[in-house]
N, C-alpha and C positions, 0 to 999 in steps of 0.2 A: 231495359232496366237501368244502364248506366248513366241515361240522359235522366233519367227520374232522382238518381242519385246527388247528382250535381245542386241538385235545390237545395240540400241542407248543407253537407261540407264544402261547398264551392260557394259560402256564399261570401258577399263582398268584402273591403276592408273593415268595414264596419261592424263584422262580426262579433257577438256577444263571447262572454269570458267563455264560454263553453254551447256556442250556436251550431254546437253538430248535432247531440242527442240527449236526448233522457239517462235520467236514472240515479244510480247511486254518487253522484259526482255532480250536482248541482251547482248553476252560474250561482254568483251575485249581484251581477245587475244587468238589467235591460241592454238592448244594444245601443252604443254612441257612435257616431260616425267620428274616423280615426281624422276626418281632417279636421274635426276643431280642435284637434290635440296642437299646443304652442309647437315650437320648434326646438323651444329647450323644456323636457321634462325633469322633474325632481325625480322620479324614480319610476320604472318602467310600467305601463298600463297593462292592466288586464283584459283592457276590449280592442286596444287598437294594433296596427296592424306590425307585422315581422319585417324586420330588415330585410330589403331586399337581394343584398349580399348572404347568399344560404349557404355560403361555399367556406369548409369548416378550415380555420385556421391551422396552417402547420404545424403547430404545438401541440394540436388533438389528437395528432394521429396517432394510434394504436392504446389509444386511455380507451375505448370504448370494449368492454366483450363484445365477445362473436354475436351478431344479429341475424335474423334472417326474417324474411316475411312469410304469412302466412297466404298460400298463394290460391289462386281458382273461388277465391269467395268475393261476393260484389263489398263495395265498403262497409267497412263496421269497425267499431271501437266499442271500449267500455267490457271486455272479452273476461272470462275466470274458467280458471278450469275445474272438470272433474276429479271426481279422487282418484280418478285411474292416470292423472298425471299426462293425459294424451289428449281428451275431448274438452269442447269449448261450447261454453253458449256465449252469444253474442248483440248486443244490438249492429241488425244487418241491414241496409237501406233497401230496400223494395218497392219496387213500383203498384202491387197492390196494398200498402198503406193509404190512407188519407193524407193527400197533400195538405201540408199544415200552411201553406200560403205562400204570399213574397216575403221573406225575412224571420222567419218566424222557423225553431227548429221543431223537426220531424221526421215520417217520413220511413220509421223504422220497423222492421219486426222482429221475433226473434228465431233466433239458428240455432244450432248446434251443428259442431264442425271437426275433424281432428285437429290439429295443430301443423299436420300436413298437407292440411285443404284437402280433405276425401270425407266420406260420408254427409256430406253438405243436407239437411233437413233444416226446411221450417218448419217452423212448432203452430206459430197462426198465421192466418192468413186476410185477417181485417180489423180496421182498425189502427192504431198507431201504437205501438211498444217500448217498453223502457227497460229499465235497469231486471235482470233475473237471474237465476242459479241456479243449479246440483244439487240435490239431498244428497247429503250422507250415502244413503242407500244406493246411487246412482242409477236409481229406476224411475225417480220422479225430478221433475220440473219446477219452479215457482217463476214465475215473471208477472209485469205488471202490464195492461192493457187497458184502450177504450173500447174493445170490441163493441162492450154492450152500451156503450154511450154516447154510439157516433152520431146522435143528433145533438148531442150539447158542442159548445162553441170548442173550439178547436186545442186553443190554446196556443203557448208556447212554452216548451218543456226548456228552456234555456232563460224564460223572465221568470221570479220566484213570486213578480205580483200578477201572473198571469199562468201559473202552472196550471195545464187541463182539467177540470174537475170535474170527476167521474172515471179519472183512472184507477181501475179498481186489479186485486191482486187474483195470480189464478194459479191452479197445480197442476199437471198433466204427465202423462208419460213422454216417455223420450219420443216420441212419435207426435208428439202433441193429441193424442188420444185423451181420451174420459178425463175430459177437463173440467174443473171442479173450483166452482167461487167462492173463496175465501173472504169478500168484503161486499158489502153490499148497502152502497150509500153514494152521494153525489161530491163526497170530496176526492182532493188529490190523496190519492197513496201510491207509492211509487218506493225505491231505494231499499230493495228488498233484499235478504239473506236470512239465512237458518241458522240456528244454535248447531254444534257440532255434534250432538246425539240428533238431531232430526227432529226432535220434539216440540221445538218454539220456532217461529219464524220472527225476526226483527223487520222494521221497516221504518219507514216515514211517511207523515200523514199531516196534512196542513187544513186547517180548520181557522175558517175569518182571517187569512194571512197569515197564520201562525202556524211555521215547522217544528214539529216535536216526534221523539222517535216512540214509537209505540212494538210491543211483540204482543203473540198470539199463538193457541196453539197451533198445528197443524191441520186443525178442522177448521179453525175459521172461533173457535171458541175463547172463553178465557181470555178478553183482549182485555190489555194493562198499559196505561201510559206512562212511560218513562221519565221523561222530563216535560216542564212545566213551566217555561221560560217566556215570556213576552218579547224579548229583545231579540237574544239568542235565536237564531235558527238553525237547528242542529240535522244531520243525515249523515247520508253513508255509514251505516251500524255495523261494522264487521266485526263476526266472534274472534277473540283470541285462542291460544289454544291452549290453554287453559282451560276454558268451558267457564270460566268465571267472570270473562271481561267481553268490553265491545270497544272496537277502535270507532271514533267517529271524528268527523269534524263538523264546525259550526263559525256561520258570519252573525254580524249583528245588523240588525234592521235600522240603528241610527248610525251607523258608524258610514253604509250605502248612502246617506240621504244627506250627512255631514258632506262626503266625498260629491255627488251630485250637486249640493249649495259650494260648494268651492268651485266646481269647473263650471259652474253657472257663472260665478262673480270675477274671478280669475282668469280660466280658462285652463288650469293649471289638472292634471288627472294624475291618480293616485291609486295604486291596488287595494283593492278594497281586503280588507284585515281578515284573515283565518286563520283559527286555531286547532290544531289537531288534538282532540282531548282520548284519554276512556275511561269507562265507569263498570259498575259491576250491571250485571244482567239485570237487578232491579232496580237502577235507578240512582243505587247512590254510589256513593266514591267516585263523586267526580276529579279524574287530575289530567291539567294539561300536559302536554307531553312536549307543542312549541312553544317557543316564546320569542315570536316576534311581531313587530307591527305591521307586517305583509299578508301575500300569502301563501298560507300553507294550504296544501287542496289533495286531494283526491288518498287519501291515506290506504292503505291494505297493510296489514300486520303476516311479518315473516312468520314460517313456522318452527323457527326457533325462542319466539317467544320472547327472544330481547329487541328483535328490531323491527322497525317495518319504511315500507318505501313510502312515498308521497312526490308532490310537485311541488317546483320553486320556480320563480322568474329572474333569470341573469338579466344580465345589461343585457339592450339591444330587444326586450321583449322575447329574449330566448327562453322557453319556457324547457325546462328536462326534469327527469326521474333522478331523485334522490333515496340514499340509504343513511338512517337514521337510529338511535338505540332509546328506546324505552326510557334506559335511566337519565338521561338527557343526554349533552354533546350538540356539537357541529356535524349539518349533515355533509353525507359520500356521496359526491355526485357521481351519478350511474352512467347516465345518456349524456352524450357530446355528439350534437347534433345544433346546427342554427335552426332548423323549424323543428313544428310543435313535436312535444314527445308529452304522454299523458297516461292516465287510467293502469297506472303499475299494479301489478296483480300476480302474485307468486304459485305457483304448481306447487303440490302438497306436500311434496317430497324435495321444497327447495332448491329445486337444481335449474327449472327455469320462470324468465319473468316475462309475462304479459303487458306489453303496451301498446297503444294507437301515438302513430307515429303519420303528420302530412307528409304527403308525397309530391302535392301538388305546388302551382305556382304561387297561390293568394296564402294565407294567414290561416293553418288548419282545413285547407283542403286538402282531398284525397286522403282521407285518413284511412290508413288497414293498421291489422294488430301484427304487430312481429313480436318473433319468440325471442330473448336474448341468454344466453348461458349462462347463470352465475352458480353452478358446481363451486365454484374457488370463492366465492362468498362463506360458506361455511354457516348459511340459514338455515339449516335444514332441520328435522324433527328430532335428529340422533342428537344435536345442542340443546335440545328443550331441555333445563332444570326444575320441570312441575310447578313453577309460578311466573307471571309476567315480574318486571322489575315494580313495586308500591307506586313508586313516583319519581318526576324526571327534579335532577338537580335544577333549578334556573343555576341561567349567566351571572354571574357577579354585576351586583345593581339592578338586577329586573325589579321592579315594582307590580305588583301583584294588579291584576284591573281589577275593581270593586265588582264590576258585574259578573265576576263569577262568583257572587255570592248568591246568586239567584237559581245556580243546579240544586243547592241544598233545600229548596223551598218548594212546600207542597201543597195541596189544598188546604185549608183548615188552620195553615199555620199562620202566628200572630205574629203581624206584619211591624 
């Protein structure tokens, strides 16, 4: 199993912004190989490879909470817990998946695990898998699969012009039992999660290249599209707790193709731009929450309601978990760590946080999830005050991008 693993997080320097797995944390672009990156960068890359000094500077030590890793499970990231604040489902690497090739990620399927490494279940068992979750209930399942698609082209769940399609969503018992399809078409859907009564499920679904977040009910019924964006490619819909909001983030499709024509002409690589937004469950009030021209990636909202974690890139291509507040500010960096730290993701009860974390030698390999202790954070659900914060203050001199003028705009409306 472990030599089947190595395919996707071991793979070279050239590895894509996110060439481990699927799911609700989607790349933004294809992979480049790290050696046409110049010798002097303007600001650190997203695809190329980590300093090979991993060895964390004196001044770090003891900035970090207690960590621990989640032991006895083969590699996985991309990890959330249940509401019983102990179990995890996960993307776990398995050697009965479909090998998605040389370069290309894959490779996964899904698990549920404790957070102690015991009870170890797969949920499927063919096919390739992606991003999934807990109901409310804690008696059912949702994840995303190609089970039933494995003769279409493979894909690669890490390019956004090449994401699988006929990744389709499913429900099942914790046993992966009486599994029940919820979509039933040839596009990608994938970046899946539930409203916090159990009733809707959010996701993302890309159609002609185009990502937009779509919910649904729990049967598969009642599907409604969210946003309606051309440029924008939006995912990772996570509910707030509230029940009134979704945390997501979103890149833009010209802003990749801008950065590609630079390091064509140049040579010169640049992070390709994301924003952490959220909106209300149907669509509108949309507000950003960062405001910079990097990126911001992989968001989950605390459950107290004012803040939530995400990803940033230090010098040196250090990628760590950050803590941030709804109403805006400068983020708390979490992780102090020189290799990757990713996929932050808080237990219900706030006391601790999930992340994939390499262990390995290259740039995001050997990725496992370790639990880290933030009790003394002070996220937890007894802070919630019954609404998220309306909107984040900007920095003094932000200038607003015109293209977010386009969350407001729906079918029918006069252009």
């Amino acid at each position: 199993m472990m030599s089947h693993t190595s395919r996707l997080w071991s793979l070279s320097a050239g590895a894509s912004l996110l060439a481990l797995l699927a799911g609700c944390s989607k790349p933004a672009e294809p992979p480049q190989p790290a050696a046409e990156a110049p010798a002097q960068q303007a600001a650190p890359d997203a695809v190329s490879q980590a300093s090979p000094d991993t060895g964390p500077p004196p001044e770090w030590a003891g900035k970090e909470l207690p960590v621990r890793k989640i032991p006895n499970v083969p590699e996985n990231a991309e990890a959330y817990y249940a509401r019983d604040n102990l179990h995890v489902i996960a993307q776990t690497q398995d050697a009965a998946s479909q090998d998605p090739g040389e370069g290309r990620a894959g490779g996964a399927l899904t698990y549920t695990f404790t957070d102690t490494g015991e009870e170890i279940t797969r949920i499927n068992d063919h096919g390739q898998d992606a991003c999934s979750w807990f109901f409310p209930d804690g008696q059912r399942l949702v994840w995303t699969s190609t089970r039933d698609h494995m003769d279409m082209p493979l894909g690669n769940w890490s390019d956004d012009t090449e994401y699988p399609q006929g990744a389709e969503l499913y429900v099942s018992d914790l046993k992966g039992g009486n599994i029940r399809r919820l979509t039933d078409n040839q596009y990608y859907e994938a970046e899946v999660t539930t409203s916090n009564d159990g009733q809707w499920v959010f996701f993302g679904r890309q159609i002609d290249g185009k990502m937009d977040i779509w919910k649904m009910r729990i049967d598969g019924t009642a599907e409604q599209q969210l946003t309606f964006t051309d440029d924008w490619q939006e995912g990772a819909p996570y509910p707030t707790p509230d029940g009134e909001h979704i945390l997501f983030r979103a890149w833009k499709r010209s802003d990749i193709a801008a950065n590609k024509k630079l390091r064509e002409e140049t040579g010169e690589r640049r992070q390709t731009p994301m924003t952490i937004f959220t909106m209300k469950t149907d669509g509108s009030d949309v507000q950003p929450r960062t405001f910079t021209n990097d990126m911001n990636w992989a968001p989950y909202p605390a459950p107290d309601g004012q803040h939530f974690f995400y990803v940033r890139i230090y010098e040196g291509n250090n990628w760590e978990v950050v803590m941030n507040d709804l109403a805006g500010g400068e983020p708390v960096r979490i992780t102090w760590n020189k290799t990757f730290d990713g996929f932050p993701a808080t237990s219900w009860d706030g006391k601790k946080l999930l992340f994939g974390r390499s262990t390995g030698e290259r740039f995001m390999s050997g990725i496992y999830t370790h639990v880290m202790d933030i009790a003394s954070l002070g996220v937890g659900p007894e802070n919630f005050k019954g609404s998220i914060p309306p909107k984040a203050e900007p920095p003094a001199g932000w200038v607003p991008d015109p293209a977010l003028a386009a969350f407001s705009q729906r079918p029918g409306d006069k252009t």
